[in-house]
Z-matrix of the N, CA and C atoms (Angstrom, degrees):
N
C 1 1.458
C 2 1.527 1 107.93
N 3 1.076 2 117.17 1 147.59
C 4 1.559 3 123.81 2 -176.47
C 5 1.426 4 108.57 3 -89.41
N 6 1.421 5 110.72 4 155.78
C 7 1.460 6 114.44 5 168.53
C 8 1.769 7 108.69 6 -46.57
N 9 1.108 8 97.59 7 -64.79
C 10 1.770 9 99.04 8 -177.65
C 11 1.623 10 104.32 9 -33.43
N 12 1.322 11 112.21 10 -77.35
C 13 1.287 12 124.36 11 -162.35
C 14 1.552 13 94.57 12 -38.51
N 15 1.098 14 115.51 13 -71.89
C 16 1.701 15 132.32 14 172.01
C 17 1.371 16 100.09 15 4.18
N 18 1.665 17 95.32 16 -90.22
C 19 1.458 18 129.42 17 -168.50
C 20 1.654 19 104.99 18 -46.19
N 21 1.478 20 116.75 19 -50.50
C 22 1.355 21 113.23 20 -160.41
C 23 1.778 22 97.52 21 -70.42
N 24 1.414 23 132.00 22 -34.51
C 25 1.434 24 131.47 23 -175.88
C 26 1.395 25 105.03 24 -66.14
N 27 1.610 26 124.62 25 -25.59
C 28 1.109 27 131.98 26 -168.97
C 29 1.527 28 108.49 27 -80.72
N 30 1.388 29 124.85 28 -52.00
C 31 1.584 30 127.98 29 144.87
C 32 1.688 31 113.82 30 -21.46
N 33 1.272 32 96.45 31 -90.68
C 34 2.026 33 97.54 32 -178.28
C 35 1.419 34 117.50 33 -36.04
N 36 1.540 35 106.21 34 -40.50
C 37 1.464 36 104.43 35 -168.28
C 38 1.814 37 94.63 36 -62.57
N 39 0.826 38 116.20 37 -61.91
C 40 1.742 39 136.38 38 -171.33
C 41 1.279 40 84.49 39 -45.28
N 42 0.998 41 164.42 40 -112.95
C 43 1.317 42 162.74 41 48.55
C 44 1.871 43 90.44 42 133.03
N 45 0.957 44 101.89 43 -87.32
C 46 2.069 45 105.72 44 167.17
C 47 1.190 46 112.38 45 -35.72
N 48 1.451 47 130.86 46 -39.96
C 49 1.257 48 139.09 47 -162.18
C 50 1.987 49 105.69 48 -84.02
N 51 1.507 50 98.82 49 -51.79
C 52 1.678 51 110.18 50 177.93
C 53 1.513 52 98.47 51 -55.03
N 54 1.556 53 114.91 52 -71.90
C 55 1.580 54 120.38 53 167.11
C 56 1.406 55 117.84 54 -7.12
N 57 1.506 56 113.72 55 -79.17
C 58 1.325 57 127.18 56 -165.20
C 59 1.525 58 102.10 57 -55.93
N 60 1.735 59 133.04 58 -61.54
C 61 1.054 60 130.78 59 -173.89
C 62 1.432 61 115.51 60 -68.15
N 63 1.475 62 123.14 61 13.15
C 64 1.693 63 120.08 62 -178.10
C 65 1.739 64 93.64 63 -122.81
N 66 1.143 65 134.94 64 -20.74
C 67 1.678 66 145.22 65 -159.31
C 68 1.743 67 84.68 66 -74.51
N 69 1.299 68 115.84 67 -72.46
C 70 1.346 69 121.82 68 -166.09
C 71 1.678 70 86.36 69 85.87
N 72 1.456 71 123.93 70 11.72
C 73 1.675 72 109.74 71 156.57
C 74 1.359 73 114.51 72 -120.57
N 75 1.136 74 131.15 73 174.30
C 76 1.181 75 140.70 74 -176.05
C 77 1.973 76 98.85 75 -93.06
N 78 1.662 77 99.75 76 141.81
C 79 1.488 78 86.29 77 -179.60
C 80 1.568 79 112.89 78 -108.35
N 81 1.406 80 107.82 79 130.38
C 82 1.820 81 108.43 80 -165.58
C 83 1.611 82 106.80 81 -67.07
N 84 1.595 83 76.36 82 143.92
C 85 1.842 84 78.26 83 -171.65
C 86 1.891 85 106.70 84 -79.45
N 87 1.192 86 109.02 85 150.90
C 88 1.327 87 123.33 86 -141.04
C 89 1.672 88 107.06 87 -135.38
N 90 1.800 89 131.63 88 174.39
C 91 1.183 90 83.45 89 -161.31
C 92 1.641 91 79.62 90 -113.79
N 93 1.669 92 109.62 91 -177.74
C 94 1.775 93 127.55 92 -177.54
C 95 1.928 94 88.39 93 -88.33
N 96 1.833 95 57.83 94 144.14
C 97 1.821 96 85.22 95 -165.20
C 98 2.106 97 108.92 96 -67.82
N 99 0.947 98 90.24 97 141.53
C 100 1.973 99 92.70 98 -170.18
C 101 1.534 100 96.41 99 -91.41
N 102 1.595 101 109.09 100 170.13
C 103 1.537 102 116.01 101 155.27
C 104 1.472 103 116.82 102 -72.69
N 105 1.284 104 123.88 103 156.82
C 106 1.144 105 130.03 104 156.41
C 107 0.877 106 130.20 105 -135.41
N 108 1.639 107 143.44 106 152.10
C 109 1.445 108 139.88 107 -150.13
C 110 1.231 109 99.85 108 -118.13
N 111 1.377 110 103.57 109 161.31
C 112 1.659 111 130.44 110 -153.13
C 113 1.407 112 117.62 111 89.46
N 114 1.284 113 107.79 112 -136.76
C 115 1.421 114 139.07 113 -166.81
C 116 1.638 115 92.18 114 -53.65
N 117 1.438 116 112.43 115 -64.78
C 118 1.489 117 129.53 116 -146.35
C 119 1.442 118 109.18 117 -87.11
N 120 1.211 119 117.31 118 130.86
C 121 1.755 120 111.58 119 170.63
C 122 1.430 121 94.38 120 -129.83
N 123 1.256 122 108.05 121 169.95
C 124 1.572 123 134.19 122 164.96
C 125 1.233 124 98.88 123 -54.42
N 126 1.445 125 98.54 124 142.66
C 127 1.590 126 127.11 125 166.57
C 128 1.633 127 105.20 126 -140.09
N 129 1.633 128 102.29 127 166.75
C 130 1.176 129 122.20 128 166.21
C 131 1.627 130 110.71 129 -77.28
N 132 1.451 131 106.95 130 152.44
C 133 1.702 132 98.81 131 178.86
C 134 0.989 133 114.62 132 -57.74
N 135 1.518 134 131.96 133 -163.59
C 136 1.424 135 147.03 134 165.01
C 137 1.545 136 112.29 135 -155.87
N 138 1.288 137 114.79 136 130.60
C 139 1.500 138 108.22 137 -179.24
C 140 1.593 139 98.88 138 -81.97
N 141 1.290 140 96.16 139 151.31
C 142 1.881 141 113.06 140 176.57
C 143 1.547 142 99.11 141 -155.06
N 144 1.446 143 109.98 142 -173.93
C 145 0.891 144 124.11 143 -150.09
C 146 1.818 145 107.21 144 -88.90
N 147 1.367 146 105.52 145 119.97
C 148 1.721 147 96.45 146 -175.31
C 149 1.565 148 124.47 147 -13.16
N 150 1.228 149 115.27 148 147.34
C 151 1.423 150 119.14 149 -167.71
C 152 1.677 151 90.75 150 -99.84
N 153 1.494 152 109.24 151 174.89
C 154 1.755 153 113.02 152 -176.85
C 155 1.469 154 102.59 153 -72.30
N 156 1.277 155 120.32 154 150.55
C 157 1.210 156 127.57 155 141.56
C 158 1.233 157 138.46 156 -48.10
N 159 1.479 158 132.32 157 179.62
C 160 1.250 159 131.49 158 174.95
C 161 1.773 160 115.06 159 98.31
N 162 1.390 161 107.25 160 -157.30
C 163 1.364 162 107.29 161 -177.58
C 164 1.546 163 97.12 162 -102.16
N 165 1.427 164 129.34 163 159.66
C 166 1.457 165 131.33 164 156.89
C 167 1.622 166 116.85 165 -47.43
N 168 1.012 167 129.16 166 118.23
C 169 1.445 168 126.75 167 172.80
C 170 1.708 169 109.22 168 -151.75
N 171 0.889 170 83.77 169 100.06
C 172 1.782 171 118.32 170 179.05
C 173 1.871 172 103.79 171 -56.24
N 174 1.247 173 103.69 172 130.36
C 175 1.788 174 108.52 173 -164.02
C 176 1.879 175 98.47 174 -114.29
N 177 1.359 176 119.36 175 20.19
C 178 1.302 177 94.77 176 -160.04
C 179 1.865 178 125.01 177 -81.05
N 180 0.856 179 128.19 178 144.59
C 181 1.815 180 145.69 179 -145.51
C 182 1.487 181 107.88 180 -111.98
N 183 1.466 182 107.28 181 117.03
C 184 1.357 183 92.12 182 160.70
C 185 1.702 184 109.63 183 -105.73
N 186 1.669 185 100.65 184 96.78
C 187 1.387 186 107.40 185 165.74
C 188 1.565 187 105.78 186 -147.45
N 189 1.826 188 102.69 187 -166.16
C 190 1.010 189 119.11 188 166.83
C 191 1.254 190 143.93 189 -38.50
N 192 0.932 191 144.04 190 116.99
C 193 1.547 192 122.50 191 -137.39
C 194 1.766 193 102.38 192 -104.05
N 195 1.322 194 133.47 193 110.89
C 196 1.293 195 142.71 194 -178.46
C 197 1.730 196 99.06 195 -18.27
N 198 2.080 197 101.49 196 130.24
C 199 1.223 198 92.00 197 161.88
C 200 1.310 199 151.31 198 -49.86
N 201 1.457 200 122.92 199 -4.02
C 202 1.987 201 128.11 200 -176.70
C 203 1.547 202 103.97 201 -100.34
N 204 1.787 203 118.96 202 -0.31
C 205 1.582 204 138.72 203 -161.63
C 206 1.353 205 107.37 204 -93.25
N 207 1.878 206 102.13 205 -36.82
C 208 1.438 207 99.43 206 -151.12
C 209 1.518 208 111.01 207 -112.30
N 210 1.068 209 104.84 208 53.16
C 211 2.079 210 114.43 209 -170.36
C 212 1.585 211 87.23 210 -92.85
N 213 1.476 212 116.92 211 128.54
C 214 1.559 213 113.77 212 174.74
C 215 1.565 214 91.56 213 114.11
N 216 1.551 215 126.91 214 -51.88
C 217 1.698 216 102.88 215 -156.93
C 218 1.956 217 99.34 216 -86.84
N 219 1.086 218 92.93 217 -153.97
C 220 1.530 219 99.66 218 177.12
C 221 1.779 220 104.73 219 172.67
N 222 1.478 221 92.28 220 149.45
C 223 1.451 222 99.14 221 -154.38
C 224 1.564 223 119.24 222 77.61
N 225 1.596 224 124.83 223 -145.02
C 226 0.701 225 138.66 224 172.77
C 227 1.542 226 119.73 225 -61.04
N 228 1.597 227 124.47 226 116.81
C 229 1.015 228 120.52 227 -175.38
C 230 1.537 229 113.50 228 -99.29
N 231 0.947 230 134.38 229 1.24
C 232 1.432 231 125.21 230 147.37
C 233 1.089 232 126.04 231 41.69
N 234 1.118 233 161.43 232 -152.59
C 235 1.394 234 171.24 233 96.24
C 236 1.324 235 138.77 234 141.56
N 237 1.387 236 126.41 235 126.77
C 238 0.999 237 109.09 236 -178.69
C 239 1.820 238 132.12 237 -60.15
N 240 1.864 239 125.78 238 133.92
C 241 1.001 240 98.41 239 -143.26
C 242 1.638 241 83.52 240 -172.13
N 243 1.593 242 129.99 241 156.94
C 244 0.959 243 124.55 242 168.95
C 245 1.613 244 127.79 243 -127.92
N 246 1.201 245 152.01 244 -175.50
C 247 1.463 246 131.02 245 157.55
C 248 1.769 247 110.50 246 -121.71
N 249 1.247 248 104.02 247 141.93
C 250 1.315 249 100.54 248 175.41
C 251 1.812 250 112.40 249 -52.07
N 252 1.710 251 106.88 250 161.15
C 253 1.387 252 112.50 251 170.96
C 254 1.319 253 128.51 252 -60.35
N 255 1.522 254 109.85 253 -7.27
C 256 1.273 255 111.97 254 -174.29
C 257 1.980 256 103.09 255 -112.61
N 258 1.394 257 95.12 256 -3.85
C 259 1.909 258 108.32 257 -172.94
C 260 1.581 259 110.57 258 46.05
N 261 1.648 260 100.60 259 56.01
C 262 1.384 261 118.27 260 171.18
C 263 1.532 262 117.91 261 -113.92
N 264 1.620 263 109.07 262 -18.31
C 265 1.381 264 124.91 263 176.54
C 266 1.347 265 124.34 264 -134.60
N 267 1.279 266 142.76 265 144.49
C 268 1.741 267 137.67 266 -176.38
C 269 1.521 268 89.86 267 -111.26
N 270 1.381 269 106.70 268 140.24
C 271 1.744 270 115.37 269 150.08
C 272 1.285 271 111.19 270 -107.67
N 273 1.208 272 122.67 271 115.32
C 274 1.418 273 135.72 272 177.54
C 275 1.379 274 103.77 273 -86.95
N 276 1.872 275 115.47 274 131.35
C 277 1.414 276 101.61 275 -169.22
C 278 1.680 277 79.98 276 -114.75
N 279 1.362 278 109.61 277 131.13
C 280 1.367 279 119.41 278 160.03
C 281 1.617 280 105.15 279 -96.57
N 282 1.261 281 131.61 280 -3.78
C 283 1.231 282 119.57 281 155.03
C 284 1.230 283 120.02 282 -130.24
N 285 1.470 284 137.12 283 127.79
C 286 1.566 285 127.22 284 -133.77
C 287 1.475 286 89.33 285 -166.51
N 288 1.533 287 110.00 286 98.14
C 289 0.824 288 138.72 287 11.19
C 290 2.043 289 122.62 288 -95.39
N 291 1.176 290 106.83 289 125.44
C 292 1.577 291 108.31 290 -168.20
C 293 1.584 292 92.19 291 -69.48
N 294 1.680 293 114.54 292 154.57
C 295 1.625 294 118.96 293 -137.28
C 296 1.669 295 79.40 294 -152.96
N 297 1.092 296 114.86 295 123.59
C 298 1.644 297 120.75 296 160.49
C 299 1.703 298 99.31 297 -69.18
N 300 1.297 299 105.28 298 156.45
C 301 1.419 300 119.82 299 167.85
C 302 1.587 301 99.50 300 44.24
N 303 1.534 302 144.62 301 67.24
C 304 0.773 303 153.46 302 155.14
C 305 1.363 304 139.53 303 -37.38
N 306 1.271 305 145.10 304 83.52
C 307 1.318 306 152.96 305 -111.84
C 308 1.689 307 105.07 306 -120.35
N 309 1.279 308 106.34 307 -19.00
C 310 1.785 309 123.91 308 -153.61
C 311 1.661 310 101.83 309 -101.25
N 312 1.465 311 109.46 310 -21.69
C 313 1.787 312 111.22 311 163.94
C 314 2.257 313 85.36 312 107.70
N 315 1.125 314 108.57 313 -22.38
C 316 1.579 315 95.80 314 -171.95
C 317 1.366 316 109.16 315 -72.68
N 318 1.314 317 114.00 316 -176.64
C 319 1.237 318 126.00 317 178.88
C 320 1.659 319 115.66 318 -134.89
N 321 1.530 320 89.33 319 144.51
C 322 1.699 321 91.91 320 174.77
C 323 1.955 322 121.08 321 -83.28
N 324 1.101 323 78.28 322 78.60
C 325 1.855 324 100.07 323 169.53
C 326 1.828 325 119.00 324 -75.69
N 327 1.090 326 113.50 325 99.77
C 328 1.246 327 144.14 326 -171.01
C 329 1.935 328 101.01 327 -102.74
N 330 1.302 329 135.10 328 120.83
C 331 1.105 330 137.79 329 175.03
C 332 1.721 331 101.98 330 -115.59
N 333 1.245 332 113.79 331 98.70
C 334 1.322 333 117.07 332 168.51
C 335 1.420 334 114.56 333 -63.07
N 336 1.411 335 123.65 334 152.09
C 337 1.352 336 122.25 335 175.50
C 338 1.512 337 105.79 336 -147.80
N 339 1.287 338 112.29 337 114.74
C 340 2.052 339 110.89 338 178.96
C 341 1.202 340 98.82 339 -85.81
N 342 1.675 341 118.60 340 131.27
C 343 1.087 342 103.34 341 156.32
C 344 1.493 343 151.70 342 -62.14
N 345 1.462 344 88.43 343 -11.87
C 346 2.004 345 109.59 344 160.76
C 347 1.310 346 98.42 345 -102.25
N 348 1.519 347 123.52 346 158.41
C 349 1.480 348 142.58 347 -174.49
C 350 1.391 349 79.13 348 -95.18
N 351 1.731 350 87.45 349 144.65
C 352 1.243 351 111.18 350 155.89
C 353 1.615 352 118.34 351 -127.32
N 354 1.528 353 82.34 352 109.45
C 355 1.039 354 123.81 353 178.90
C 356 1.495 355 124.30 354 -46.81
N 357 1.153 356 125.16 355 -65.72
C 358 1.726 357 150.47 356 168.33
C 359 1.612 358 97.56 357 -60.03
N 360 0.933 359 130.88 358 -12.72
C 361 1.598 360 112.36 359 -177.40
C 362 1.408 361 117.47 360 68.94
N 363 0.798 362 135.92 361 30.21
C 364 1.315 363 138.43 362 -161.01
C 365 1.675 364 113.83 363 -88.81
N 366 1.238 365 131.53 364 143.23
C 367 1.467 366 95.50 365 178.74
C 368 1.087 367 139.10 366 -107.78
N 369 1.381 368 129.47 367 174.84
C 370 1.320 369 121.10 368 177.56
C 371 1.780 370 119.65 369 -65.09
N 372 1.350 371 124.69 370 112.79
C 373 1.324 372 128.05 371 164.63
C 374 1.544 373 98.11 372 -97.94
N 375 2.070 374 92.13 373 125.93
C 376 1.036 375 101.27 374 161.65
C 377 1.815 376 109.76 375 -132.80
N 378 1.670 377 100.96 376 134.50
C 379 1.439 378 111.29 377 -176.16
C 380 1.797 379 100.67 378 -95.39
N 381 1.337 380 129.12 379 109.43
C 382 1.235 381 120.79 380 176.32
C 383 1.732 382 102.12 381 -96.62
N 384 1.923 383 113.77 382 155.29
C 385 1.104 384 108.85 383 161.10
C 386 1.588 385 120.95 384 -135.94
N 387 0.896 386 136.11 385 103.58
C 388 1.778 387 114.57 386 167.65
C 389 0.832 388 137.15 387 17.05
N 390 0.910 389 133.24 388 91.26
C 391 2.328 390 122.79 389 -171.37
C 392 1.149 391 107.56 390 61.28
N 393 1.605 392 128.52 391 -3.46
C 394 1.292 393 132.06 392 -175.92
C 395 2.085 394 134.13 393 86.75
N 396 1.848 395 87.82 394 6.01
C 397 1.130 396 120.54 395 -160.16
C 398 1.698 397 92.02 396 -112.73
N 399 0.924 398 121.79 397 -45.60
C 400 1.819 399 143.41 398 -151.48
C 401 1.189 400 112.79 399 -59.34
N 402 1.443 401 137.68 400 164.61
C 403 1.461 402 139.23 401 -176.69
C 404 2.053 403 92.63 402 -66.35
N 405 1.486 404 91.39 403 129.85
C 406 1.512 405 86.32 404 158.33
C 407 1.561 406 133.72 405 -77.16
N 408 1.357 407 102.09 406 136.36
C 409 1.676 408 128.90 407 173.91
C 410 1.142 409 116.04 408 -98.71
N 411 1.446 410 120.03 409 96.85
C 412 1.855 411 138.32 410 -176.96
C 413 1.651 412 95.77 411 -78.35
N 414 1.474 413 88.92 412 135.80
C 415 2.094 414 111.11 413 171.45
C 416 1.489 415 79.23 414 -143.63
N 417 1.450 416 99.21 415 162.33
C 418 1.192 417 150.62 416 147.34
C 419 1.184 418 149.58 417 -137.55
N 420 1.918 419 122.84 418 132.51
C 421 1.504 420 99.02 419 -144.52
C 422 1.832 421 71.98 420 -110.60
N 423 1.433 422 129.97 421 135.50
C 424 1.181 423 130.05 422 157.40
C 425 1.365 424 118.24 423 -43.94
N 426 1.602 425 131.27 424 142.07
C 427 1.562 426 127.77 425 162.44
C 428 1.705 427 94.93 426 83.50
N 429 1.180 428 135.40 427 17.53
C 430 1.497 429 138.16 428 -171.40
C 431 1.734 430 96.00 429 52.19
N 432 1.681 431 101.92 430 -156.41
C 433 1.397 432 117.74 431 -177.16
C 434 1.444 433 111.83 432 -27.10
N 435 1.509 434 102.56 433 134.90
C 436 2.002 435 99.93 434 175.33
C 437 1.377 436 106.43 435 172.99
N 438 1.300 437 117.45 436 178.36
C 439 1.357 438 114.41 437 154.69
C 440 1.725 439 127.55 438 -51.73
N 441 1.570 440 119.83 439 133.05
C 442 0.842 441 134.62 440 -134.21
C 443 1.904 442 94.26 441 -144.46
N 444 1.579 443 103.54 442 152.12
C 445 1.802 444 114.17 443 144.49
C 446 1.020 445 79.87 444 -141.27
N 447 1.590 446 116.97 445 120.21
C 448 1.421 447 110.28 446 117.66
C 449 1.589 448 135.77 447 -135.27
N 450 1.136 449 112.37 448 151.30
C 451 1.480 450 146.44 449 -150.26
C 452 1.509 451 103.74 450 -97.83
N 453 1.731 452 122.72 451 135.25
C 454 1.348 453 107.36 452 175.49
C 455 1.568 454 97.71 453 -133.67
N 456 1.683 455 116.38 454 150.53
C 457 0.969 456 117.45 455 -150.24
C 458 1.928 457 96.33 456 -72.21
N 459 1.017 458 112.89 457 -20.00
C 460 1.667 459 106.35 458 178.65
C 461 1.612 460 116.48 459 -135.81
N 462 1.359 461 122.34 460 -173.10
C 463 1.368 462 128.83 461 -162.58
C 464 1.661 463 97.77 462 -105.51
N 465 1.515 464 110.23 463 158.89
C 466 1.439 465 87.50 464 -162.38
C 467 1.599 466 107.21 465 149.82
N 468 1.352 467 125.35 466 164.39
C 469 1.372 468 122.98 467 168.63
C 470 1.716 469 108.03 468 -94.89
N 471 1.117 470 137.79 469 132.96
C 472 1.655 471 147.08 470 166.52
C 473 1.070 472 112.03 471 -84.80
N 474 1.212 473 148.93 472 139.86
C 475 1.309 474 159.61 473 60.00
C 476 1.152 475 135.32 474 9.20
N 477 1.170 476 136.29 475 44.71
C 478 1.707 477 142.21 476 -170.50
C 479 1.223 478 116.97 477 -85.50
N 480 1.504 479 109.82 478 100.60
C 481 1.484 480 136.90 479 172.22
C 482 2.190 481 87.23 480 -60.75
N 483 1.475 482 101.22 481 135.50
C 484 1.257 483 105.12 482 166.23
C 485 1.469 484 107.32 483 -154.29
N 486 1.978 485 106.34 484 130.96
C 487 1.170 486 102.17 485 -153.65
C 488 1.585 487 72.24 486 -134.24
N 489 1.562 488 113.43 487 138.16
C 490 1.698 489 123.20 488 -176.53
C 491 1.933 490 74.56 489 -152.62
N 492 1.911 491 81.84 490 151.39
C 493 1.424 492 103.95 491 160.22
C 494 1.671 493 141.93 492 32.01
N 495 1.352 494 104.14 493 11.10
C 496 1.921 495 118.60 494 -169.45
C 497 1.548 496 96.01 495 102.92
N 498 1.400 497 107.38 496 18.26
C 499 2.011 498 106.90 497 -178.14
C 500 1.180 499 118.31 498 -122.19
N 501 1.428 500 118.89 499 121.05
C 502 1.733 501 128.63 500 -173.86
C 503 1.369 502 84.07 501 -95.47
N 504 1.712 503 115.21 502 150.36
C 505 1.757 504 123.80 503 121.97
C 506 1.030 505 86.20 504 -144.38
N 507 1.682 506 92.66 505 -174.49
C 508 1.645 507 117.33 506 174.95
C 509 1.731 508 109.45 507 -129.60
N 510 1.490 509 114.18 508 126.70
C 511 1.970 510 93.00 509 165.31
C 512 1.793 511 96.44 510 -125.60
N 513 1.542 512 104.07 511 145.44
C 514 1.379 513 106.62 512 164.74
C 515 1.682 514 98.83 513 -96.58
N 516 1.839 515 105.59 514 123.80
C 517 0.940 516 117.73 515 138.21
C 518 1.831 517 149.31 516 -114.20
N 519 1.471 518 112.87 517 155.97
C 520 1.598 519 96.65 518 -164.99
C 521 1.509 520 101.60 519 -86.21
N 522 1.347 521 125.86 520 155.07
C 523 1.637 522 121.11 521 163.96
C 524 1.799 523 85.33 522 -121.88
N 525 0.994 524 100.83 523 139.33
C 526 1.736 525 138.12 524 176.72
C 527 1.185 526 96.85 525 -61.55
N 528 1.428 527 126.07 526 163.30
C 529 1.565 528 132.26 527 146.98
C 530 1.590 529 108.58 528 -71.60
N 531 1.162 530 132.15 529 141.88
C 532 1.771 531 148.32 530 -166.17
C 533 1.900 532 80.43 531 -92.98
């Protein structure tokens, strides 16, 4: 294991531990994060900056997709699609509704878009959780923001902490029952 890797489990753990003793709840056990194919692989967590409060509630739109979103389409930009809480990132759902355990042969294709370029390549770490409460599930999209699959180990609303380039947001998304 690498120092990084080390260090970064050593954060979360610390981090789960502060959590748990400030919640005054118990945190439900949740499931370990899987690989996923394409763009995105597993990563180790990363601590960032607290995610929002509240319950998970997923915002996604079928509209026009904000002018800094839509470099690549033409014509009608349409789509179903969401913006981070901070409206620093778009998740473009090319599959809508995205379906845990997927039965139909498609894939959950997610096209990230920063509204600043990232420049450095750096990549996208994303920490997803369950209701936003849940054991965290590490992705990573190679090259930061981009085309994307990712896959969550259960059905459910997400919470995806996403930290690219010196850039926090957050989007709640739902995955379907497969």
């Amino acid at each position: 294991m690498t120092r990084w890797n080390r260090a970064g489990w050593l954060v979360v753990a610390a981090a789960g531990l502060l959590a748990g003793c400030t919640t005054g709840e118990p945190e439900p056990a949740g499931p370990a994060g899987t690989p996923v194919s394409g763009a995105a692989t597993s990563g180790a967590p990363t601590a960032a900056a607290p995610s929002p409060s509240g319950p998970c509630t997923p915002k996604v739109v079928m509209q026009p997709l904000p002018d800094w979103a839509d470099a690549g389409f033409s014509g009608d930009t349409t789509i179903a699609h969401t913006l981070g809480a901070r409206g620093e990132i778009a998740a473009i759902l090319f599959a809508n509704p995205l379906t845990h355990d997927r039965k139909d042969g498609a894939n959950n294709k997610i096209l990230w878009v920063s509204r600043e370029p990232n420049s450095g390549g750096e990549p996208l770490r994303i920490i997803a959780r369950l209701d936003g409460r849940g054991q965290p599930v590490a992705k990573e999209v190679a090259g930061g923001p981009g085309p994307s699959i990712i896959d969550m180990p259960g059905p459910g609303c997400w919470r995806m902490e996403l930290t690219w380039a010196g850039h926090t947001d957050w989007v709640d998304l739902v995955y379907a029952a497969g």
